[in-house]
N, C-alpha and C positions, 0 to 999 in steps of 0.2 A: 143606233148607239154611237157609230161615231160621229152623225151630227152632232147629235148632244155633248162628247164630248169637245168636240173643238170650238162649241157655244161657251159653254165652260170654261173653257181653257181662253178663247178670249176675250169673256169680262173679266176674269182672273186678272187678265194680265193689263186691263185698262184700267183695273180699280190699283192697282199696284204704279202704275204710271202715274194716277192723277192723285194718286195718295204722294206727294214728293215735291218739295220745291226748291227752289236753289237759292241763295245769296250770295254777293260778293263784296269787297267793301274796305272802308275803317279796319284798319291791325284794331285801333285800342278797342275798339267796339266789340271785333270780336272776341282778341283777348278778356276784353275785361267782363262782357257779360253774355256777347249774342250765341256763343255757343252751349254755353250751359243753357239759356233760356229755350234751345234749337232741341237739344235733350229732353228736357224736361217735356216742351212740347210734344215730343213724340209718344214721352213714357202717356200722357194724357191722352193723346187722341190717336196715335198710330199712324201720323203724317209726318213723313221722314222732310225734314229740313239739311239742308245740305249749304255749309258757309266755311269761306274762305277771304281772308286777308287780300294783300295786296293793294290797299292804300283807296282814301274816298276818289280819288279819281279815275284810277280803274273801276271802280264799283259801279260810277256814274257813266264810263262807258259801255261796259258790260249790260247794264240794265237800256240804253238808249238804242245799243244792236241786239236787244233780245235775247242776249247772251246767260241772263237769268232774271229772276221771279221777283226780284226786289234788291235795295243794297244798303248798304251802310254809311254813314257819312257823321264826320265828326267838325266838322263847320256849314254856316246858312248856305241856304241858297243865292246863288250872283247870278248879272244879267247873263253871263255867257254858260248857263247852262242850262239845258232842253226844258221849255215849257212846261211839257206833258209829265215832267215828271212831279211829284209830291214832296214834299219834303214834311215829315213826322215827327215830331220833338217825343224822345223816347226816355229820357236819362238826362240826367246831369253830369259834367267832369271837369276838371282844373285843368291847365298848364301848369305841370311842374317842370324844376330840372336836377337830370339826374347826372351821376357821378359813378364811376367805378366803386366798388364796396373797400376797396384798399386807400380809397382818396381820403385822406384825413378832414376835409374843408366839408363843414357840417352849412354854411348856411351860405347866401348871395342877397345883393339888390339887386333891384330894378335895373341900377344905374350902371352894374357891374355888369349884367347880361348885357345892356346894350353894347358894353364896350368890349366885351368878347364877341359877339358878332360883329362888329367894326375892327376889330383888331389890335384894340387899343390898350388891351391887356391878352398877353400871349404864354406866359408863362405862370406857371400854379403856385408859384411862391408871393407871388401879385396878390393873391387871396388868402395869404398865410398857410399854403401848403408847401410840396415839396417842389422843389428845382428841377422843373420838367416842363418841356411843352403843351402847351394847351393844344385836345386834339378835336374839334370840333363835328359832331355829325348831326348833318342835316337832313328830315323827310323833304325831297323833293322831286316832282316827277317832271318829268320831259312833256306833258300832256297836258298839264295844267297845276294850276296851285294846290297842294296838299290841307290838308287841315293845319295840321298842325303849321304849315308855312303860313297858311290865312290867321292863321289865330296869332301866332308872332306880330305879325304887320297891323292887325286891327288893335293891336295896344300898344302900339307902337318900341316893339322891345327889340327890332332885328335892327335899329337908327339908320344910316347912309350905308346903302349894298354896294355902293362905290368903293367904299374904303374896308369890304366886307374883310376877316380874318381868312391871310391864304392859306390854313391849315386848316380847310372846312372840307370836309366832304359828304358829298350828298350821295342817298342814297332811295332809293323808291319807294319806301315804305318805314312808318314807324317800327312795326316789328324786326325790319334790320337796323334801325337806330340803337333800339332798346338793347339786339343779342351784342350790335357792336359795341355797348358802351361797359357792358357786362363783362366784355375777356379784353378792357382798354385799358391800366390802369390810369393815363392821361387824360381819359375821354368826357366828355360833356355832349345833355343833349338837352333841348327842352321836349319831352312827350306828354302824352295823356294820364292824368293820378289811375287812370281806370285799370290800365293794364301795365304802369307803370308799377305798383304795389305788389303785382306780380313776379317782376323779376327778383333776379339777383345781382340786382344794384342801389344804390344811395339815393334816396331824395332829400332835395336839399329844401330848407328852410328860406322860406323869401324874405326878407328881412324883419327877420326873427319867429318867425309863424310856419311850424311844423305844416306839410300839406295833408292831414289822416279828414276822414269823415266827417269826423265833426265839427272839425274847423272849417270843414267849405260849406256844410249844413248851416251853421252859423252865420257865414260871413267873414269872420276872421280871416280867412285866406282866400287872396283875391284871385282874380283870373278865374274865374269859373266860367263856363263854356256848355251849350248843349248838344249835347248827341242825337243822331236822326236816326230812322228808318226813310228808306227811301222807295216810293212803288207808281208804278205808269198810275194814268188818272184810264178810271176804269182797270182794277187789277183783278185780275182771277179770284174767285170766289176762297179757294184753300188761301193766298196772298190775305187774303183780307181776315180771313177766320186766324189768321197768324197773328196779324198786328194788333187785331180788337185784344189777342189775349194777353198778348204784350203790354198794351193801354191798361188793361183791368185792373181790378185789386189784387187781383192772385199774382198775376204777371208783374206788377208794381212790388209785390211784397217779395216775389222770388229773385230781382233784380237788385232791390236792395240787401235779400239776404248774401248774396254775392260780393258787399262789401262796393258793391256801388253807389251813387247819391241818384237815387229814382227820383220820379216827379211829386211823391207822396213825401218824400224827405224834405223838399223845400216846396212850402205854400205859399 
């Protein structure tokens, strides 16, 4: 008998182990869809997904030491990161920029961003707001380029980092961009629509085109950008049973019903 029970007690406890996987990753990713979808997946099949924030370049270290089971990622793949690893087109997202909810200044250019990251406009009356300091936050990590810093620079919207605005500060993660920008009344940031929509702050209007779903569905508002799943080549079987469902119709439908732009949203 007590063979039998300790036979018991550890497939128990191996089916409870491999029933479990980890991510790490993309704030807007997870924000905006990967944990609801990490939910849902469980309520489905009973394999506990486990995901946390902290920016696509932690994610992409995290998954390179083994550190977990897949990650997140909200810009392509570049030469300087690990072969072995996959890169997943999972979702759609924009480049917005956001604003304190007390900020009066409803919209921006192109031309106005560049020149707030260069410096070239510093104060908020510059853009027909109030008489205050422009206070600029930026995602960037010590480790490598950010998403969101890659996605700046590939549309050319940060101009000369030489003459960058000295009232920038960076910070390691979208999701501290987003809370900072939220208790800023000053503050500016460019983030993700995904988990941008979620806070309790201001998106701003790119020269004149509201950033909501159906304008980046459309076309109408530009800067749209795809989000990844990211998994070793050769990933564990539960990894893989994750992403297919993620890919599927069901997974597609529950991603957009989240107020995201799935891959079924734009053909």
């Amino acid at each position: 008998m007590l063979l039998t029970f300790l036979l018991v007690f550890l497939l128990n406890t191996s089916d409870t182990s491999a029933a479990q996987i980890v991510g790490s990753g993309c704030s807007i990713s997870n924000m905006g869809y990967l944990s609801a979808i990490a939910q849902e997946y469980e309520k489905r099949t009973g394999v506990k997904v486990l995901v946390r924030g902290g920016g696509t370049v932690i994610g992409i270290e995290d998954l390179r030491t083994g550190k977990v089971d897949f990650a997140a990622s909200c810009r392509e793949k570049t030469a300087a990161d690990p072969d072995d690893i996959e890169f997943i087109q999972v979702a759609w997202d924009a480049l917005v920029f956001i604003v304190n909810k007390s900020n009066p200044v409803s919209g921006i250019s192109k031309d106005d961003v560049r020149s707030l990251y260069e410096g070239k406009i510093t104060n908020w009356k510059e853009l027909k707001g109030k008489d205050m300091p422009i206070k600029i936050f930026l995602s960037r990590s010590g480790k490598g380029m950010s998403g969101i810093d890659n996605s700046i620079r590939k549309r050319g919207l940060f101009g000369d980092e030489s003459r960058k605005n000295p009232n920038t500060l960076l910070l390691a993660s979208s999701a501290l961009v987003e809370q900072m920008v939220e208790k800023t009344p000053e503050g500016f940031a460019t983030s993700g629509f995904s988990s941008a929509r979620k806070r309790d702050v201001k998106m701003l209007k790119l020269n004149g085109i509201y950033p909501d779903k159906t304008n980046i569905i459309s076309g109408k508002y530009p800067l749209i950008r795809p989000l990844f799943i990211l998994i070793p080549k050769g990933p564990s079987p539960e990894v893989k049973k994750f992403v297919d469902f993620v890919l599927s119709k069901e997974g597609q439908q529950f991603i957009s019903s989240q107020g995201v732009v799935s891959l079924l949203d734009i053909k």
